[in-house]
Structure formats: C-alpha cells, structure tokens
N, C-alpha and C positions, 0 to 999 in steps of 0.2 A: 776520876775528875767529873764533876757534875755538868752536863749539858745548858749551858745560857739559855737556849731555847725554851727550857723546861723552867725559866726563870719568868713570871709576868714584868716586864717591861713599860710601864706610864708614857704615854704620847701625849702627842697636842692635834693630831687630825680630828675632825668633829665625827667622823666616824667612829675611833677606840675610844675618843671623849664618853659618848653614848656606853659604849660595851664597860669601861670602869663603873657610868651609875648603874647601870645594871646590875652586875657585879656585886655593887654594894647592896643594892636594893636583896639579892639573893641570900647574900651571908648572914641575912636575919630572919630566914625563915629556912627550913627543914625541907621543903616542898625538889622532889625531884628533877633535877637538869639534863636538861639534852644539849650537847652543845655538837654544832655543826658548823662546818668548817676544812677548807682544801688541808690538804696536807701539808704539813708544815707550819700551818698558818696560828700556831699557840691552843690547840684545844685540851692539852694535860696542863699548861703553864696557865690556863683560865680556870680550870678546876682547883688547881692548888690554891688560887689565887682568891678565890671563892670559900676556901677551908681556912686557909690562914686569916679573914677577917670574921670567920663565925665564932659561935660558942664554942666550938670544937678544935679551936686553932692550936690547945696543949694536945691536943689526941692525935693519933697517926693520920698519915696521907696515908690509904694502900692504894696500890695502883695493879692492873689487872688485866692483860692483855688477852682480847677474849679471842684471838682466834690459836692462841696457842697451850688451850685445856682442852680436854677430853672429859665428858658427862659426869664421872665420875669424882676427877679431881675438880675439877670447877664445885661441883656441890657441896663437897667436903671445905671447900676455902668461904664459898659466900654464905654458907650456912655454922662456919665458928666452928670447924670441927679442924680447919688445917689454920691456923695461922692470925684468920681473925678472929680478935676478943665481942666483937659490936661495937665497940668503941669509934670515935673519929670518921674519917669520911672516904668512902671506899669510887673508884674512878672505873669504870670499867671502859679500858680504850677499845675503840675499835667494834662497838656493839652490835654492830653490823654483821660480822665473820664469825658470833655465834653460832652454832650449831642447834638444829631444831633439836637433840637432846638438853642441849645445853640450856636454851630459853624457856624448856618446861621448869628445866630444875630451878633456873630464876622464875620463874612463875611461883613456884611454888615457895619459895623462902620470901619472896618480896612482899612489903608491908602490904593491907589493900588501903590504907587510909593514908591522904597527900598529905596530911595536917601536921606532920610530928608526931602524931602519938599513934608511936609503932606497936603491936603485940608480939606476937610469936613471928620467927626469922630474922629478917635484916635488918639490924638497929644500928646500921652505921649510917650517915646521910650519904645519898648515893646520886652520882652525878656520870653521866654516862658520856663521849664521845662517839662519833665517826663523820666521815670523809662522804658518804654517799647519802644518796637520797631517801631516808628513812618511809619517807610514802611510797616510792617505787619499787621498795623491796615487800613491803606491804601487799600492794598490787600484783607483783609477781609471786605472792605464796612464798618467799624465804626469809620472811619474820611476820611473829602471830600478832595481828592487829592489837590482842588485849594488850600484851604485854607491850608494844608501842607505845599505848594512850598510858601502862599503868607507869612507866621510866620517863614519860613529857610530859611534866606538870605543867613545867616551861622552858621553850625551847629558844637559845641563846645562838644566833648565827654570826659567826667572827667574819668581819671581812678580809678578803687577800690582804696582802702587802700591795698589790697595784691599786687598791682604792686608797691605798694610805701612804701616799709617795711624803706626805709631808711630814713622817715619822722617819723616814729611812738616814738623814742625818746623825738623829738623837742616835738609834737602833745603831748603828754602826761604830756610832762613838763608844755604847756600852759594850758591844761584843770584843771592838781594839780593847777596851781598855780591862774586860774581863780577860781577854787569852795574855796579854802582856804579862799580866800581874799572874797568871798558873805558868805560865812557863819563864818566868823571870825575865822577858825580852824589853827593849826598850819600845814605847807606844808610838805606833806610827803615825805620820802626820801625811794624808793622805794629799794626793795630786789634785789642782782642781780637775783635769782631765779624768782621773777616777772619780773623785766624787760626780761629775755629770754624768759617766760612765753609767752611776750605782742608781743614779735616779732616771736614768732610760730605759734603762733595763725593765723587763717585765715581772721577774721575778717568779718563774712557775713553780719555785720551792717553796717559795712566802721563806718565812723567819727559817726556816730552819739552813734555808740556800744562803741565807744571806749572812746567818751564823758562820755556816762552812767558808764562806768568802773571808770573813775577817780572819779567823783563825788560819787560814793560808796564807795571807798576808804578814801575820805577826813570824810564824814559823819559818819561813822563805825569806821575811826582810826584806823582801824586792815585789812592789807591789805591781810592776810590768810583768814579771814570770806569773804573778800569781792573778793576775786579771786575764793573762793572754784567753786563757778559754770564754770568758763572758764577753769578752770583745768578739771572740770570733763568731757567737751566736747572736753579739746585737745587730752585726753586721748582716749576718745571713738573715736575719727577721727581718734589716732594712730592704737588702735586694726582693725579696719578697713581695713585700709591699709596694715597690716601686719606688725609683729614687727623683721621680717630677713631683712638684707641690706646689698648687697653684697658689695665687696671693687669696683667691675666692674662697679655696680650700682652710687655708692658715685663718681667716677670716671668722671663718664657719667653724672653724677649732678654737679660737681663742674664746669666740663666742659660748659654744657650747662648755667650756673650762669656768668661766664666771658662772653663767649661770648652775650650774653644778655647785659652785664652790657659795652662791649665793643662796640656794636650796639646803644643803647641809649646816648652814651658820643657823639659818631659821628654827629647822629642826634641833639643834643642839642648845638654841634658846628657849623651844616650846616642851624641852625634855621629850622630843619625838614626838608630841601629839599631833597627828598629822594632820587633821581638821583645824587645828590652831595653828600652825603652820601655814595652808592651803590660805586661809581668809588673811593671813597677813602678807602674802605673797599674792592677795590680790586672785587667784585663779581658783579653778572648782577641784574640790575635792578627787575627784577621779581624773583630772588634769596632771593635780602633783603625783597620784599613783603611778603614772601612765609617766611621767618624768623619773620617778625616782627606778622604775623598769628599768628604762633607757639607761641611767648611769649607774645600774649596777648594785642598787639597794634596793630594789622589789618587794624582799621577801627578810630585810634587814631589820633587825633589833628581837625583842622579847616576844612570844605574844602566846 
C-alpha cells in the first residue's frame, strides 16, 4: 500500500503556494535539485512531483536511499550497470549519509554540465534530498565541496508543517479520505475538539506524523483513543511553556501573526521577489530580510 506522504499534496498557505511555482518553474529544465527539508516534511513527494510534470514524467521515478549501499553497489545502480537504464529521473534520498566512497563514485558518473546536455554517466535528471545542513557537513570534511556545488544547481527548502498551519485542514481531509478508501472504512468526521487539537499541535513529524495520525484514526474508528497521545504531548509542551498569558502578551502575538501573514501575501504576489516586496511593504530591504529570519523563512524558496 503506497504511502500518502509520498503523494504531493496542493495547498493554499502562501508558503507551498511559492514551492508549487517553483516546482513548475523546475520541471522545464534538466538543471540539478537539492531539496532540503525536516523530516517528514514531503522531500521524495516534491521530487516526484517535479518528475511527473517534466519531459520525463512517461520515464521511471528511481528512488535511492543513500545511506543504505556500499561503494560498490551504489556504482553499479547510478552508473546503469544494476537496474538503471539513464532513463527518467533518479532521487537520491538522504544524500547526506553518503559515504565518502560513495560520493567519489558519484563524482565520477555525474554529468559536469547543469544544462541538460549530459555525456558520459548519469543521464537520468537527478534530484537529490536530505534533512541536514548540507554546508555544515561541508565544513566539517564529511561531504566533498565539488560534488556539493555539482548536485545544487538549485536548492528547493520545503517549509514544516508548523509554517503551514493553514494547510493542515485540506492535508487531513486527504489523508481521512486516502486511508478510508485502502482499508474500506467509513470516512471520519472529525471533532471540532480534534480539529483545534490538529492545528495546535506543532507537528515535529511534519506530513508524515500527520499522515500517521489520520490513518489511526480511520483504523481504531474512535478518534479520542487515537488522539490520546498528541494530546498528551500538547499538554506537556503547554505546561512547559507556562500556562499565565498576559493580555500584552496575546497582544504582541496576534500582532506579530498579521503581520507575518501580511509579509507572505506580498511575497506570494511579487513571486518572492523580495526587493519588490520590501518597497511595497513600504520598509528597507534588509528590514524584510531581518523579518522574514524572525518568522521562519530566512533562507526559504529557490536560490
């Protein structure tokens, strides 16, 4: 049974607004992807998703988990000798957990030209993942700068699920109504206590925790059994944090929630240009950089 996670998913937050043009903008050119991203948070369901709208969308997905080959087979699969034809568009998840024999032998099969016009080695389009910080592994000596700069043509950063609270409605309706329909159960019609539940939550699995949540839900039929555990953890993240809140406090939050939600509408009408953004929002350029820091898009979109 195929993983929904592993399915791209169409929102309405101005943040995955942005990552679908992107997305498209990708699927008409050949040029090498990095896509970075928490766990969970759709980076093999954005490569698919990237393949199924290019030239190559009759041609296979392969998919390739790098931290579990050994030098030898790894070379034999990305160089056509176990499995791949050159054909379609090969994922390598996880590109991080490489092994330094590993990354010569992709050195050594990977095209040297970003253009599409491959020669000898890889001729499938290749689109890379992982979870960590690709410069600080860099820095630390456990992946080779070349091959870095030669797998980031362009580098695609998914946001969490907690920058996209205004997705998790849709996202929820599709995961009920995907597990209903594979296990033949009837679709559930969720509590508003759940649903406020699902949108307080923080979500440190992104989509893939929140897949797991539906599908407990459909399975169990009783959607108190199968939430008890996220409750028990939004509670314990509430005492944490403290359960006094001032009116100054809520004040200073609702504030900071416009204007967040007033910066992302901008952006998602300038197609991210953030200079065009910045003069229409009235403030300096290194002002909205220095905002978009704060709430958590710093380093968000293509570049």
């Amino acid at each position: 049974m195929a993983s929904a996670s592993h399915l791209f998913v169409e929102g309405i937050s101005p943040s995955i607004k942005a990552v679908e043009q992107i997305i498209q903008e990708l699927a008409n050119s050949e040029v090498p992807v990095l896509i970075l991203a928490e766990s969970g948070a759709g980076k093999r369901a954005t490569a698919e998703r990237i393949h199924q709208l290019s030239v190559r969308r009759e041609e296979p997905f392969h998919v390739l988990g790098c931290s579990q080959l050994n030098a030898e087979s790894f070379f034999r699969t990305v160089s056509g000798e176990s499995g791949l034809d050159g054909t379609g568009t090969l994922y390598l998840d996880e590109i991080a957990g490489l092994t330094a024999e590993c990354q010569d032998k992709l050195l050594q099969v990977f095209p040297r030209a970003n253009n599409g016009q491959h020669g000898s080695g890889i001729t499938s389009r290749l689109i890379c993942g992982t979870s960590h910080d690709m410069e600080a592994e860099v820095r630390g000596g456990r992946f080779r700068e070349d091959l870095y700069y030669r797998i980031s043509g362009v580098t695609l950063r998914l946001p969490p699920l907690r920058q996209r609270k205004e997705d998790i409605p849709h996202l929820i309706s599709f995961f009920l109504a995907k597990y209903a329909a594979d296990f033949a159960r009837p679709l559930p019609s969720l509590s508003v206590q759940t649903q406020q539940l699902f949108n307080e939550y923080a979500w440190p699995g992104n989509l893939r925790e929140l897949e797991d949540a539906a599908k407990a839900i459909v399975i169990l039929g009783d959607e108190t059994v199968a939430m008890g555990g996220l409750r028990s953890l939004l509670i314990k993240s509430d005492r944490t944090n403290g359960d006094r809140v001032s009116l100054k406090e809520a004040a200073k939050a609702a504030s900071r929630e416009a204007e967040r939600e007033l910066i992302l509408k901008v952006l998602t009408r300038t197609r991210w240009n953030r200079r065009r953004a910045a003069q229409e929002l009235q403030i300096s350029y290194k002002a909205l950089l220095y905002k978009l820091k704060q709430i958590g898009y710093g380093e968000y979109g293509a570049s």
